[in-house]
PyMOL commands that place a pseudoatom at each C-alpha (Angstrom):
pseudoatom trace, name=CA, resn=UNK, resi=1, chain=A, elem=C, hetatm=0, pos=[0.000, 0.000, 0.000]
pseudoatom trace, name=CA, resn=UNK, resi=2, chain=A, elem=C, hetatm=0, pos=[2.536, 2.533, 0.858]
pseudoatom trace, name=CA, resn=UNK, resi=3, chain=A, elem=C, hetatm=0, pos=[4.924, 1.654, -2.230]
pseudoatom trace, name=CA, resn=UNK, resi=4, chain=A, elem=C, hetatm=0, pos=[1.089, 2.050, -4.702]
pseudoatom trace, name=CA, resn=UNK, resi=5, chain=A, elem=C, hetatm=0, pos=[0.791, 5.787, -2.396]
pseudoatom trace, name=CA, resn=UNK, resi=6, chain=A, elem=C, hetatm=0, pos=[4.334, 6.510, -3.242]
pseudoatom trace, name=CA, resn=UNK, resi=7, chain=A, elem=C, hetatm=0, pos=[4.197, 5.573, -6.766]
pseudoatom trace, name=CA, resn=UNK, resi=8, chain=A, elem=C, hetatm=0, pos=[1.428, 8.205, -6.964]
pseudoatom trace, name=CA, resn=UNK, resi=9, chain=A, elem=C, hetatm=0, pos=[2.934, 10.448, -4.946]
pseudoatom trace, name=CA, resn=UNK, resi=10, chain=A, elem=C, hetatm=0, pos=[6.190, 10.487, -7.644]
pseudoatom trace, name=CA, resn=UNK, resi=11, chain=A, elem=C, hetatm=0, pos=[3.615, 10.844, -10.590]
pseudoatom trace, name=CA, resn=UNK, resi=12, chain=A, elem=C, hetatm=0, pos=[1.603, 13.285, -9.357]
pseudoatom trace, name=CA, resn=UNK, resi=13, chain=A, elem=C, hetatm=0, pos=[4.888, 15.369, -8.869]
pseudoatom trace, name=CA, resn=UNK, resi=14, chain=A, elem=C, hetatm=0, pos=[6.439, 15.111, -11.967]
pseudoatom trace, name=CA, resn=UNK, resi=15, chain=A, elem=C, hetatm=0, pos=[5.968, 17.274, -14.972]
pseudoatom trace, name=CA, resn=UNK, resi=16, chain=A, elem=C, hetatm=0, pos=[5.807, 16.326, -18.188]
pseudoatom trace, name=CA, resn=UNK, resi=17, chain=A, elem=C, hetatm=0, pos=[5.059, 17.821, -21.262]
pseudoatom trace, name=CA, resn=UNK, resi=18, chain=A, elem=C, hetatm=0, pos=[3.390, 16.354, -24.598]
pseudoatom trace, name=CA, resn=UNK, resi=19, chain=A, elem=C, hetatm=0, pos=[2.970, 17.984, -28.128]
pseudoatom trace, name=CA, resn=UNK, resi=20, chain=A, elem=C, hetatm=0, pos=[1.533, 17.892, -31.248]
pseudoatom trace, name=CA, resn=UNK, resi=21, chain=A, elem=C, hetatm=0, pos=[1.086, 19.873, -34.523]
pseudoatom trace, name=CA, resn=UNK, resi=22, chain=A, elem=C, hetatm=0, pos=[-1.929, 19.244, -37.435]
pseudoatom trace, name=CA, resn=UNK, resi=23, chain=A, elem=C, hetatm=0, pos=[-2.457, 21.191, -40.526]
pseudoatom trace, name=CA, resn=UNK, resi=24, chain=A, elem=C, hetatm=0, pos=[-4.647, 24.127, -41.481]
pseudoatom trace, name=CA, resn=UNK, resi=25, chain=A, elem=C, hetatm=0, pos=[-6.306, 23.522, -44.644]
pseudoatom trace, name=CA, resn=UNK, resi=26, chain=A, elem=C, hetatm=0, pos=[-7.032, 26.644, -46.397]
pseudoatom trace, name=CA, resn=UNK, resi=27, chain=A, elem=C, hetatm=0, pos=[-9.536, 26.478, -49.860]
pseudoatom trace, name=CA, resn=UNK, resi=28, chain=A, elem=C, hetatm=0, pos=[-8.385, 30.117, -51.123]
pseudoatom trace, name=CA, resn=UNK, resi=29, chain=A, elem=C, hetatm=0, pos=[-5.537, 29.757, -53.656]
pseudoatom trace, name=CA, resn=UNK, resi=30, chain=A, elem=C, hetatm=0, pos=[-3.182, 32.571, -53.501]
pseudoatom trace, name=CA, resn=UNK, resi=31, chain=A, elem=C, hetatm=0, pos=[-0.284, 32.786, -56.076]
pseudoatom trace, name=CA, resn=UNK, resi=32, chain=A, elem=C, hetatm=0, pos=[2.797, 34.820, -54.731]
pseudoatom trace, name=CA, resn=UNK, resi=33, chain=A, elem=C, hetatm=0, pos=[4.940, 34.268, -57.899]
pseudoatom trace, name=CA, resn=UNK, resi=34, chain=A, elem=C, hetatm=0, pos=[4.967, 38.078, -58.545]
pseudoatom trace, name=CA, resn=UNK, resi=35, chain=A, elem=C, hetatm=0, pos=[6.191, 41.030, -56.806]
pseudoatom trace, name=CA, resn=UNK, resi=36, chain=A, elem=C, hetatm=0, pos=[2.169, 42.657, -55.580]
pseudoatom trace, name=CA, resn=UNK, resi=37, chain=A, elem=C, hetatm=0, pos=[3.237, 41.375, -51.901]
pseudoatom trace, name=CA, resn=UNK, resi=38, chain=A, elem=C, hetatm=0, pos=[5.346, 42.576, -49.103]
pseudoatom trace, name=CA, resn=UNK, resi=39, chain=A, elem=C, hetatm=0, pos=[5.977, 40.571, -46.239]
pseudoatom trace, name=CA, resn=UNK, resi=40, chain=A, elem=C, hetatm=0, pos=[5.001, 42.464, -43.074]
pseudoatom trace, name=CA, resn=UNK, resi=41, chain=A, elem=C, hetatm=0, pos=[6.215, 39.518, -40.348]
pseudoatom trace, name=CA, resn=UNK, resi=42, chain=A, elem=C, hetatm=0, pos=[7.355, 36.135, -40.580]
pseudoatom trace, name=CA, resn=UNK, resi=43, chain=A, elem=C, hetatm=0, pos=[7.062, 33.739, -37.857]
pseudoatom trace, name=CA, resn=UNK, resi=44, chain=A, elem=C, hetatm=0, pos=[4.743, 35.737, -36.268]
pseudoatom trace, name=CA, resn=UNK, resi=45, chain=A, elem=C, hetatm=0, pos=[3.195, 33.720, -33.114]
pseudoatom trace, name=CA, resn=UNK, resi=46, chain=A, elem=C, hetatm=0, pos=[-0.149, 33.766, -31.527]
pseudoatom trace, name=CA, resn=UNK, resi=47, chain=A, elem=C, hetatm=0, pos=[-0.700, 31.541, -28.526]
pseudoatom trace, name=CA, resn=UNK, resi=48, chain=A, elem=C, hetatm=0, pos=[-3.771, 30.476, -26.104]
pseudoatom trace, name=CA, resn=UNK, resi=49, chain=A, elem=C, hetatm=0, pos=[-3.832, 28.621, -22.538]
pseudoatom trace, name=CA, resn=UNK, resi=50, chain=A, elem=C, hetatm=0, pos=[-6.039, 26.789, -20.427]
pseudoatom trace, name=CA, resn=UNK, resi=51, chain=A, elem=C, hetatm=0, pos=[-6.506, 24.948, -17.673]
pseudoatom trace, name=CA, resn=UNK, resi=52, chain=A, elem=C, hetatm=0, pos=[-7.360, 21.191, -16.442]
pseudoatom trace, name=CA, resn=UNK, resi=53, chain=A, elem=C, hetatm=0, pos=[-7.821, 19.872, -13.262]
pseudoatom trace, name=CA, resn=UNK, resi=54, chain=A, elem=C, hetatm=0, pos=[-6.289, 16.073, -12.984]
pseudoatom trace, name=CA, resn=UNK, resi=55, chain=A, elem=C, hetatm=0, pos=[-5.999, 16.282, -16.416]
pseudoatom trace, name=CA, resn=UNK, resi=56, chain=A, elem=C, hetatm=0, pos=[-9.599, 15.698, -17.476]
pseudoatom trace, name=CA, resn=UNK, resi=57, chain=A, elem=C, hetatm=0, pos=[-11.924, 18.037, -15.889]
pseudoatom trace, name=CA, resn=UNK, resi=58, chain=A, elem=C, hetatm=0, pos=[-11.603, 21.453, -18.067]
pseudoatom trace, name=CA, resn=UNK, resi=59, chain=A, elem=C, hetatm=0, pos=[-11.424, 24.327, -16.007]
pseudoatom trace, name=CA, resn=UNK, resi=60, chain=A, elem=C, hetatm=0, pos=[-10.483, 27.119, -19.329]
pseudoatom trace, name=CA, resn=UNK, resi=61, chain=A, elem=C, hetatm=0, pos=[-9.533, 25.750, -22.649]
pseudoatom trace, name=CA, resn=UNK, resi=62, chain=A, elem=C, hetatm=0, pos=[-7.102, 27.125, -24.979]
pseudoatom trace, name=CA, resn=UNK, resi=63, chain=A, elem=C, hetatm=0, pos=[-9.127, 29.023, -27.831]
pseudoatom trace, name=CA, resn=UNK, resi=64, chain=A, elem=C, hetatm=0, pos=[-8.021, 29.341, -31.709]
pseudoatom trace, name=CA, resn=UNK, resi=65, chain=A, elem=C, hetatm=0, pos=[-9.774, 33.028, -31.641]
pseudoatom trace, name=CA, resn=UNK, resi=66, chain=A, elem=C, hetatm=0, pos=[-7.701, 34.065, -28.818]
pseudoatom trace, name=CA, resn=UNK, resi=67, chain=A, elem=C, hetatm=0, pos=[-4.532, 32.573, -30.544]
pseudoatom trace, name=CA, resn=UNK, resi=68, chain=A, elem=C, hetatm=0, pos=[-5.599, 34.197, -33.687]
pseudoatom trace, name=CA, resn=UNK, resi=69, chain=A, elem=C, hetatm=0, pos=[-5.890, 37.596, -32.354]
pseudoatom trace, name=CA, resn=UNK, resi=70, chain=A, elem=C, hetatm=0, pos=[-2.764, 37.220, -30.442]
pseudoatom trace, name=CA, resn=UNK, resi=71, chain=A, elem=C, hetatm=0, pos=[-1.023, 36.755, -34.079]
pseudoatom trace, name=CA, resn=UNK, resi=72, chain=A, elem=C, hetatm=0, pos=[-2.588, 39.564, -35.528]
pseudoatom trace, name=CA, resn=UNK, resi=73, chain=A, elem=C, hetatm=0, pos=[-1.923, 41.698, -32.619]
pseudoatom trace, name=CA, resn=UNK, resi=74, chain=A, elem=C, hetatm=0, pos=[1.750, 40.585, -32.750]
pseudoatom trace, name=CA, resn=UNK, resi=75, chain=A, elem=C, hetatm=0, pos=[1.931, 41.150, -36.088]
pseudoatom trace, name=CA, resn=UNK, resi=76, chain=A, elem=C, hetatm=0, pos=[0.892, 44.644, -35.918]
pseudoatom trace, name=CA, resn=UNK, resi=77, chain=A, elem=C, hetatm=0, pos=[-2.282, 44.028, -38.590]
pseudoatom trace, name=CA, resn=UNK, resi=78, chain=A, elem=C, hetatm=0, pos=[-4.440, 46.574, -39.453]
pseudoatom trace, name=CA, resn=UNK, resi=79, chain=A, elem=C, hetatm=0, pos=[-7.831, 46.677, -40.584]
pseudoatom trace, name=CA, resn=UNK, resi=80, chain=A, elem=C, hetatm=0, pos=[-9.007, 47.678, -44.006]
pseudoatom trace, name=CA, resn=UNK, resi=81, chain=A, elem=C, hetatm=0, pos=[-5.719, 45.818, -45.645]
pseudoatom trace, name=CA, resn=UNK, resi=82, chain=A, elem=C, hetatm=0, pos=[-5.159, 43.345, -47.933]
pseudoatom trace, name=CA, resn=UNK, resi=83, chain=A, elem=C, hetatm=0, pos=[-3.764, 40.753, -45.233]
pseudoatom trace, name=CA, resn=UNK, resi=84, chain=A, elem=C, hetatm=0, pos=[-2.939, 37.435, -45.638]
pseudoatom trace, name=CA, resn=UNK, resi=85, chain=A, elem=C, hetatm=0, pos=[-1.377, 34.624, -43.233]
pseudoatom trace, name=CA, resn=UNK, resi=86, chain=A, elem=C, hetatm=0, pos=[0.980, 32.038, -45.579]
pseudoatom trace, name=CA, resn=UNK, resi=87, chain=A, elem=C, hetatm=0, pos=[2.767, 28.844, -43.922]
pseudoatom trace, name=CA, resn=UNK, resi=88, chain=A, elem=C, hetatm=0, pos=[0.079, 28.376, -41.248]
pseudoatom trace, name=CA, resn=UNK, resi=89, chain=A, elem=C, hetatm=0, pos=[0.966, 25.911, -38.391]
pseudoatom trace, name=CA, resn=UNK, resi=90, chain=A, elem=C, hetatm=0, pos=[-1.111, 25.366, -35.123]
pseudoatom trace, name=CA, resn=UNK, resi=91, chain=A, elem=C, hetatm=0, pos=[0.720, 23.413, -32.360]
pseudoatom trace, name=CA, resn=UNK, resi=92, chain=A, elem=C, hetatm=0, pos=[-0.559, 21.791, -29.503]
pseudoatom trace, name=CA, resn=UNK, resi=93, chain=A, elem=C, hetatm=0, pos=[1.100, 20.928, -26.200]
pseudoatom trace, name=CA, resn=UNK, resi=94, chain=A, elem=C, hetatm=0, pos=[0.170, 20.531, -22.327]
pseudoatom trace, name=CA, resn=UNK, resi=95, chain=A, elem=C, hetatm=0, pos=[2.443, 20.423, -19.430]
pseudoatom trace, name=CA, resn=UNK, resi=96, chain=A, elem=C, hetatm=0, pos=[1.451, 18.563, -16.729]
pseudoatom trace, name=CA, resn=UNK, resi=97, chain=A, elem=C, hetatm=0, pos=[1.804, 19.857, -12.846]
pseudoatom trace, name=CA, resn=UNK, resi=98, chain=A, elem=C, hetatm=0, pos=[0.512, 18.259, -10.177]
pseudoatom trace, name=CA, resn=UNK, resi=99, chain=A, elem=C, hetatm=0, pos=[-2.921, 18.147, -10.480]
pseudoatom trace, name=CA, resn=UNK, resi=100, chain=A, elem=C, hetatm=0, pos=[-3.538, 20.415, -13.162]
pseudoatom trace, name=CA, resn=UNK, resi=101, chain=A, elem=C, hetatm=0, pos=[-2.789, 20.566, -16.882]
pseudoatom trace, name=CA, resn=UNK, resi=102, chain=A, elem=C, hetatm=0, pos=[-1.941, 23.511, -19.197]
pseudoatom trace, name=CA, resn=UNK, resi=103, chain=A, elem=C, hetatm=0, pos=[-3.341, 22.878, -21.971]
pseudoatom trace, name=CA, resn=UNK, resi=104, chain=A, elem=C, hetatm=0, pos=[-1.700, 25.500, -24.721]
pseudoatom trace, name=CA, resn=UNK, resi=105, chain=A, elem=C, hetatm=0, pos=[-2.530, 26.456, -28.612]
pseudoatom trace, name=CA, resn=UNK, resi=106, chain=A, elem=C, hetatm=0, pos=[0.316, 28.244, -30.744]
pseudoatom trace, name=CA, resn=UNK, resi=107, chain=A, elem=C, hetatm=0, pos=[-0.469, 29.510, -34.075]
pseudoatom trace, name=CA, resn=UNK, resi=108, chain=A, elem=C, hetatm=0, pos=[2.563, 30.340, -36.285]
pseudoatom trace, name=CA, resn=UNK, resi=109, chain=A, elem=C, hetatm=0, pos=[2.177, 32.789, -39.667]
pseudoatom trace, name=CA, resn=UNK, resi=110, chain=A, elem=C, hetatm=0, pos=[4.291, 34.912, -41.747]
pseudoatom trace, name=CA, resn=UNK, resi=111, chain=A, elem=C, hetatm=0, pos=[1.420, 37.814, -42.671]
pseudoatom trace, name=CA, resn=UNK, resi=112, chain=A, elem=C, hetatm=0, pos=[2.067, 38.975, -45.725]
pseudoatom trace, name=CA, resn=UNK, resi=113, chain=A, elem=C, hetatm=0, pos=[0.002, 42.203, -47.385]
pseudoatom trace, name=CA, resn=UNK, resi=114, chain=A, elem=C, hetatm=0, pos=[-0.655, 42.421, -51.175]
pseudoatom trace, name=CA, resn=UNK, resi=115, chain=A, elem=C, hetatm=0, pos=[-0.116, 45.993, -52.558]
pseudoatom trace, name=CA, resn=UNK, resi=116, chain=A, elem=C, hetatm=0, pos=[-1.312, 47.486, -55.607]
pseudoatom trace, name=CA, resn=UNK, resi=117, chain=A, elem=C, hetatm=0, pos=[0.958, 49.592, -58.110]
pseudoatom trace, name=CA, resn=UNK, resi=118, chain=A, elem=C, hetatm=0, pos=[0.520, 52.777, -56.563]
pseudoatom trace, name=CA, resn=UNK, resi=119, chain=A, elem=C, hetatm=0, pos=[1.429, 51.497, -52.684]
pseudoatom trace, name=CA, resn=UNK, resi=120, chain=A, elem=C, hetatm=0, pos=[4.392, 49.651, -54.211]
pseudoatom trace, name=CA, resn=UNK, resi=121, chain=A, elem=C, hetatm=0, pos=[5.801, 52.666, -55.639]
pseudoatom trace, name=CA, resn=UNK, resi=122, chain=A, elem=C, hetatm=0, pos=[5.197, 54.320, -52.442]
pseudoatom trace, name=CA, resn=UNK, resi=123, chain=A, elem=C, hetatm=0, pos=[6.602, 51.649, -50.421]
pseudoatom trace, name=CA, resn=UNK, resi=124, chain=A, elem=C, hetatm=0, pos=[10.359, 51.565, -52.805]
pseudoatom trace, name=CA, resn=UNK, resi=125, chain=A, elem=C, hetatm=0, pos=[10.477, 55.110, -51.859]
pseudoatom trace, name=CA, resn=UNK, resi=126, chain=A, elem=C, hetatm=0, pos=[9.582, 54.842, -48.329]
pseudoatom trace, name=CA, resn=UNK, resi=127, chain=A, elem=C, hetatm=0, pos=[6.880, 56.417, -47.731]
pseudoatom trace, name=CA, resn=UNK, resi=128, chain=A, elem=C, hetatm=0, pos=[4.546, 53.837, -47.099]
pseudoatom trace, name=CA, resn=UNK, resi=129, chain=A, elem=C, hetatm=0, pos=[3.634, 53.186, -43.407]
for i in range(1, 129): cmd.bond("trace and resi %d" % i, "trace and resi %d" % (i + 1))
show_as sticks, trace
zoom trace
């Protein structure tokens, strides 16, 4: 009994840490082969964290909207642009602490904005903002 107690004891102490990563599947095709695009921030990196109890019992979970927004956000986006995120990759992972889990979402983009001939005049002589 007391070796079972301790064996729980150990696991319920440790942390650990899992992750994952799956696709985002996008249906808009986007061609970048010519020069109508600047890229405003690569990598750029959203993230979202929850909260488990044991493991199981969700207390918060992580949320793609709040990841998303943190990306934008990071990525200094503003509205009424012609945005767009290329290489999209969410990752999952949790780390494990005693009796709760952190669940966590990262969303990684480079944002890239597509500019007309006018802006990308502007832009080579540096007066785009």
């Amino acid at each position: 009994m007391k070796l079972l107690l301790l064996a729980v004891l150990v696991i319920a102490v440790a942390g650990c840490a899992s992750t994952g990563a799956f696709p985002h599947a996008s249906t808009t095709q986007v061609s970048l082969t010519q020069s109508n695009y600047l890229v405003v921030k690569s990598n750029a990196i959203g993230t979202s964290r929850g909260l488990k109890l044991l493991g199981l019992l969700p207390l918060a979970s992580p949320r793609y909207t709040t990841a998303m927004s943190s990306l934008y956000n990071n990525a200094s986006v503003k509205e009424g642009r012609a945005y767009a995120l290329a290489n999209v990759i969410q990752e999952r992972s949790s780390t494990f602490l005693l009796f709760f889990t952190v669940p966590k979402l990262t969303v990684r983009a480079d944002v890239i904005e597509f500019l007309d001939e006018n802006e990308k005049v502007m832009w080579r002589k540096g007066n785009m903002k």
